[in-house]
N, CA, C, O and CB atoms as a CASP TS submission, in Angstrom:
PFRMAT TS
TARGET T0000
AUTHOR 0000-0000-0000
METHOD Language model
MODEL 1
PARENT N/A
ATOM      1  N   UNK     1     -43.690  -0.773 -35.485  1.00  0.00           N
ATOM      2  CA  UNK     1     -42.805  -1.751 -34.851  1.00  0.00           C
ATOM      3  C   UNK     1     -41.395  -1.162 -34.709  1.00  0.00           C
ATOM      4  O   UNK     1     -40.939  -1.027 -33.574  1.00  0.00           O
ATOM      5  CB  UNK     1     -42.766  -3.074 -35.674  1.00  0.00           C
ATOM      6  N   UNK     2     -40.631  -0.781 -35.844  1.00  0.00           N
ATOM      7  CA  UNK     2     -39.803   0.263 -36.034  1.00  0.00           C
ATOM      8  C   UNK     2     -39.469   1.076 -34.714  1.00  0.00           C
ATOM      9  O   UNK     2     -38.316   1.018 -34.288  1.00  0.00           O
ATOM     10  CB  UNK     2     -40.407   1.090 -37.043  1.00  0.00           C
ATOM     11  N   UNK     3     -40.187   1.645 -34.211  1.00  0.00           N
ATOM     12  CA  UNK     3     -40.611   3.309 -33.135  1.00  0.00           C
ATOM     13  C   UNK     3     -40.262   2.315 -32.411  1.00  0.00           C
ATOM     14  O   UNK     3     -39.052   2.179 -32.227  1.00  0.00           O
ATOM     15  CB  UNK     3     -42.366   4.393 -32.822  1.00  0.00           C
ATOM     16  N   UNK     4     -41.265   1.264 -31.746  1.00  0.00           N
ATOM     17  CA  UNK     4     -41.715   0.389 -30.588  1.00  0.00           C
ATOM     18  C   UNK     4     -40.143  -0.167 -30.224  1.00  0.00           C
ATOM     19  O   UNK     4     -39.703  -0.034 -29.082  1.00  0.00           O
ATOM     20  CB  UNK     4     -43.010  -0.963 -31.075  1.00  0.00           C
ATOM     21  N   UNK     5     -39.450  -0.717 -31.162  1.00  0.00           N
ATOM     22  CA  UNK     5     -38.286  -1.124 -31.220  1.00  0.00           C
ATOM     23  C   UNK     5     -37.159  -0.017 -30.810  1.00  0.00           C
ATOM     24  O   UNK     5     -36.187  -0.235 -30.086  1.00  0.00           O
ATOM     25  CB  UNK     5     -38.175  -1.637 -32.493  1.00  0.00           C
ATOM     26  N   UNK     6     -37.444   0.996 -31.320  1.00  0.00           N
ATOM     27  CA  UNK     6     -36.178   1.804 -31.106  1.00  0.00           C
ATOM     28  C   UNK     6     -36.612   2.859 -29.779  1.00  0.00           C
ATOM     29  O   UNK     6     -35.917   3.777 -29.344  1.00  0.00           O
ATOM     30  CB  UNK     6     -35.718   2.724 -32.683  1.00  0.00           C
ATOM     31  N   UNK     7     -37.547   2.564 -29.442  1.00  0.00           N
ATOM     32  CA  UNK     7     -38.160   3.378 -28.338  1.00  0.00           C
ATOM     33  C   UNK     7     -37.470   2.451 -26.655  1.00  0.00           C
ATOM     34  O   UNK     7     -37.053   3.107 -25.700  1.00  0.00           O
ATOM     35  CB  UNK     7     -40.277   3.296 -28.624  1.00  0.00           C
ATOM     36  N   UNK     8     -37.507   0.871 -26.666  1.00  0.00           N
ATOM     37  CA  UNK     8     -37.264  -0.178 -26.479  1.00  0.00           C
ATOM     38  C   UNK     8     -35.916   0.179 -26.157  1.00  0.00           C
ATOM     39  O   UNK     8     -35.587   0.427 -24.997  1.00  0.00           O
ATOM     40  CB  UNK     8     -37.620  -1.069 -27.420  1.00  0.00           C
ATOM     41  N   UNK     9     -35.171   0.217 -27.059  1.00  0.00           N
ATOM     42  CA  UNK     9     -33.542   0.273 -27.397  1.00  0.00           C
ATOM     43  C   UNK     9     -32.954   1.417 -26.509  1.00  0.00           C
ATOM     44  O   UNK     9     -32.192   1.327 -25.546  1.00  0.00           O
ATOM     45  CB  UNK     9     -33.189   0.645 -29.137  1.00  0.00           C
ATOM     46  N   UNK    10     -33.589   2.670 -27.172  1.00  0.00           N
ATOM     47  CA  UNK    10     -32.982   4.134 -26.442  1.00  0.00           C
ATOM     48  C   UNK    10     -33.350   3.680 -24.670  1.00  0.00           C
ATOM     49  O   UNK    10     -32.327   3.589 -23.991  1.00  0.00           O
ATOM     50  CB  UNK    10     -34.144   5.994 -27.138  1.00  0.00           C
ATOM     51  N   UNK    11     -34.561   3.427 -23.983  1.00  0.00           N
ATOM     52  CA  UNK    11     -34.616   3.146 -22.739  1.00  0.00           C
ATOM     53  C   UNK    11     -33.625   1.883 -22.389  1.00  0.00           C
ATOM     54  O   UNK    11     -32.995   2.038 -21.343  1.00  0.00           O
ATOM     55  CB  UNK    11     -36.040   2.940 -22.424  1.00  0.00           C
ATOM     56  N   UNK    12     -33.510   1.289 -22.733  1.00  0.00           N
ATOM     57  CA  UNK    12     -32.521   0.040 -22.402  1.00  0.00           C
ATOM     58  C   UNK    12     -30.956   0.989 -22.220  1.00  0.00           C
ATOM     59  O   UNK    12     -30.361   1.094 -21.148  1.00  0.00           O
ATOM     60  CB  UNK    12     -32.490  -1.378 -23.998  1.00  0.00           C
ATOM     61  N   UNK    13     -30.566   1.528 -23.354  1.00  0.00           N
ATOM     62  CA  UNK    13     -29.572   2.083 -23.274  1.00  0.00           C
ATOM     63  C   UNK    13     -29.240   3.294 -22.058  1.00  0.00           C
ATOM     64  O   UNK    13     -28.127   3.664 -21.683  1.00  0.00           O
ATOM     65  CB  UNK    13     -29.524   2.433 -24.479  1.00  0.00           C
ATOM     66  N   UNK    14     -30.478   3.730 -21.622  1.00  0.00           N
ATOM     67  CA  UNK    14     -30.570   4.989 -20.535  1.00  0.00           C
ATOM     68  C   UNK    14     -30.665   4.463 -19.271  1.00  0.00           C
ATOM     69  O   UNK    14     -30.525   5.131 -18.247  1.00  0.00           O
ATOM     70  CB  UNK    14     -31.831   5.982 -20.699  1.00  0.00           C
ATOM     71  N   UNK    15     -30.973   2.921 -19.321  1.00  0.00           N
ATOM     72  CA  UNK    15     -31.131   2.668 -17.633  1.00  0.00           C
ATOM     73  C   UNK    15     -29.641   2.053 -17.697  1.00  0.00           C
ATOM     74  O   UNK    15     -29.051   2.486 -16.707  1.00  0.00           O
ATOM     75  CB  UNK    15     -32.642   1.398 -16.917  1.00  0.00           C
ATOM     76  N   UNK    16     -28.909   1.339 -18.346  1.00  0.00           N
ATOM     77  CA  UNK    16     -27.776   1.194 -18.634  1.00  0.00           C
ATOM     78  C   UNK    16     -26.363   2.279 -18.075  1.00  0.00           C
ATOM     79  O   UNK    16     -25.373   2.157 -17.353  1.00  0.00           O
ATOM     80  CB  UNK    16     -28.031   1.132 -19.937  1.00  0.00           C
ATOM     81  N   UNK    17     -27.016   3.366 -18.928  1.00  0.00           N
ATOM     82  CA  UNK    17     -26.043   4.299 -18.858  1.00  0.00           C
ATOM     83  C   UNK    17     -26.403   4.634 -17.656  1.00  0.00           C
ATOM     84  O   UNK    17     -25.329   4.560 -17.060  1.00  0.00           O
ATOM     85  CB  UNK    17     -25.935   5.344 -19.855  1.00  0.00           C
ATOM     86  N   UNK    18     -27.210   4.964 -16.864  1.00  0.00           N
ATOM     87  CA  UNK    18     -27.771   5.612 -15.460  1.00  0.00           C
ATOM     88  C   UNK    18     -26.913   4.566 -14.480  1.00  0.00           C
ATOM     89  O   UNK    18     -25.980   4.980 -13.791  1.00  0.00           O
ATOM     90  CB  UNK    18     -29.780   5.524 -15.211  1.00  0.00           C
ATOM     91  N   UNK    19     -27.183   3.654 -14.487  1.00  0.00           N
ATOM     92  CA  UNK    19     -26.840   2.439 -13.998  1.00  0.00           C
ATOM     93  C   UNK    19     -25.210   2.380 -14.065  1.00  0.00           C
ATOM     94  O   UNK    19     -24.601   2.288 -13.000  1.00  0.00           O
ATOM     95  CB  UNK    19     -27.590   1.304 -14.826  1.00  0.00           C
ATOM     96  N   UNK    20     -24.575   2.426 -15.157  1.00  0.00           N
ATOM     97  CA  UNK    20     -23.097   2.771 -15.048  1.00  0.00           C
ATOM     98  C   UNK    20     -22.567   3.946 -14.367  1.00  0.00           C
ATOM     99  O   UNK    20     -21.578   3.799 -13.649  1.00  0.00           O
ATOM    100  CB  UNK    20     -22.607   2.885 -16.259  1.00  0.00           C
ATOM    101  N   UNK    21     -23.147   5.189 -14.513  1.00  0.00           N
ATOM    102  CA  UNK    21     -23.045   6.160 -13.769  1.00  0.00           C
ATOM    103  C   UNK    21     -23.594   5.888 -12.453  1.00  0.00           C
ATOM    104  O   UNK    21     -22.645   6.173 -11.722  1.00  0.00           O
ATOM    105  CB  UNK    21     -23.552   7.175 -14.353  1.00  0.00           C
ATOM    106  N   UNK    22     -24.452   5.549 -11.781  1.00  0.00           N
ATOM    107  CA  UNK    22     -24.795   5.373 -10.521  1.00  0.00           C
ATOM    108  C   UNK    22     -23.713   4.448  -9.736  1.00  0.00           C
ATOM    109  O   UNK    22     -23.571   4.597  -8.522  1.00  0.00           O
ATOM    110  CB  UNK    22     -26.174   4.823 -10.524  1.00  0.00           C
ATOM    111  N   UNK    23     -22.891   3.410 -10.519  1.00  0.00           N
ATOM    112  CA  UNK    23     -22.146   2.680  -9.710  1.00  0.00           C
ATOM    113  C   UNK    23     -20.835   3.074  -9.773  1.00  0.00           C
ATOM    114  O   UNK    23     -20.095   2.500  -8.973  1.00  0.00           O
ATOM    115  CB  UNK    23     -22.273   1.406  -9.946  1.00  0.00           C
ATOM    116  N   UNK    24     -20.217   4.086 -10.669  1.00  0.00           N
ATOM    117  CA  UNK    24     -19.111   4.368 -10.537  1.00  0.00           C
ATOM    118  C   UNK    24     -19.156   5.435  -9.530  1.00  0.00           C
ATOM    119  O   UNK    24     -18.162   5.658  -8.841  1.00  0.00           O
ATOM    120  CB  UNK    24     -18.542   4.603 -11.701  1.00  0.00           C
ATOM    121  N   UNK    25     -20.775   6.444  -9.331  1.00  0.00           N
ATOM    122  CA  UNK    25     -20.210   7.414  -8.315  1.00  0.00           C
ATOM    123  C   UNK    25     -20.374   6.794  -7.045  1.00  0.00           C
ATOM    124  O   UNK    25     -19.827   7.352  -6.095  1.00  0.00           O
ATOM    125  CB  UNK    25     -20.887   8.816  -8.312  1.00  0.00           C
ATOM    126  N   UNK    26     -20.989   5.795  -6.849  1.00  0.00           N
ATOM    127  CA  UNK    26     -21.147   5.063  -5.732  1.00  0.00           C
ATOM    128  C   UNK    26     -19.390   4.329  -5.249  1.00  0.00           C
ATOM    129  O   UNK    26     -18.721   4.203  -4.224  1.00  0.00           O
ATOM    130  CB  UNK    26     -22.458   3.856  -6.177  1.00  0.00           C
ATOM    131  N   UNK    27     -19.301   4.090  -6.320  1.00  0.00           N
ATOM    132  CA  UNK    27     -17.561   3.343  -5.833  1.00  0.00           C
ATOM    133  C   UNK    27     -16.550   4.517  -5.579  1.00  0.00           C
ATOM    134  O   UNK    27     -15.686   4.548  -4.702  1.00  0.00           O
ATOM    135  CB  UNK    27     -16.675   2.255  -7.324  1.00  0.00           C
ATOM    136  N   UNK    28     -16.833   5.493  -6.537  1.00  0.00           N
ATOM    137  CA  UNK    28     -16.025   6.868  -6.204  1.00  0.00           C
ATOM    138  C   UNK    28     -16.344   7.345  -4.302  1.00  0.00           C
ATOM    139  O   UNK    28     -15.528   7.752  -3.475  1.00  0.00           O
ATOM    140  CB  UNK    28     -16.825   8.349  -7.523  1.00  0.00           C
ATOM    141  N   UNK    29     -17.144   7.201  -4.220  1.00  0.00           N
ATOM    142  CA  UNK    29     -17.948   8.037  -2.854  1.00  0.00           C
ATOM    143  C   UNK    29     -17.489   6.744  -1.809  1.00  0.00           C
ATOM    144  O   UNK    29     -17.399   6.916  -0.593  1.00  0.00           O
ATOM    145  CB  UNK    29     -20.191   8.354  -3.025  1.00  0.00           C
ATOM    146  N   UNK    30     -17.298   5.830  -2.271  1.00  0.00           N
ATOM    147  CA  UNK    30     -17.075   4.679  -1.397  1.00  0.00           C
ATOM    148  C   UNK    30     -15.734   4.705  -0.890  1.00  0.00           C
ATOM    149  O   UNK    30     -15.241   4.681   0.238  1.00  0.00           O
ATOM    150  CB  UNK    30     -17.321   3.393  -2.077  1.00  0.00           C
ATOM    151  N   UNK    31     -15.125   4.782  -2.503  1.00  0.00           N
ATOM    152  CA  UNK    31     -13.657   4.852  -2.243  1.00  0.00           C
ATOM    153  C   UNK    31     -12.651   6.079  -1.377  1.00  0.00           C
ATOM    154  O   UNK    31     -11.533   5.913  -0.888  1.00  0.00           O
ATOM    155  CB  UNK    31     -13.216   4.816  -3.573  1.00  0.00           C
ATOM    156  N   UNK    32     -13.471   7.284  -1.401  1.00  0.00           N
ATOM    157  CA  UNK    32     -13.566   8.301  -0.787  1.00  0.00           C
ATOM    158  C   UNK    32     -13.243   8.112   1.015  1.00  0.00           C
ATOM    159  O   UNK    32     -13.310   9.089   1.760  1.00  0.00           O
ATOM    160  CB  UNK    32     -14.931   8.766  -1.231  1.00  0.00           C
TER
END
């Protein structure tokens, strides 16, 4: 459960972070 949980967590945190990065270079490129 442990793993399942923190397996859970790390992907949450990576589409997150992808997701923050995808919209700042998008506003950068926009703002451009």
């Amino acid at each position: 459960m442990s793993q399942t949980a923190a397996q859970l967590v790390g992907a949450l945190v990576a589409l997150v972070w992808i997701a923050a990065l995808a919209l700042a270079s998008v506003r950068s490129f926009h703002r451009r």
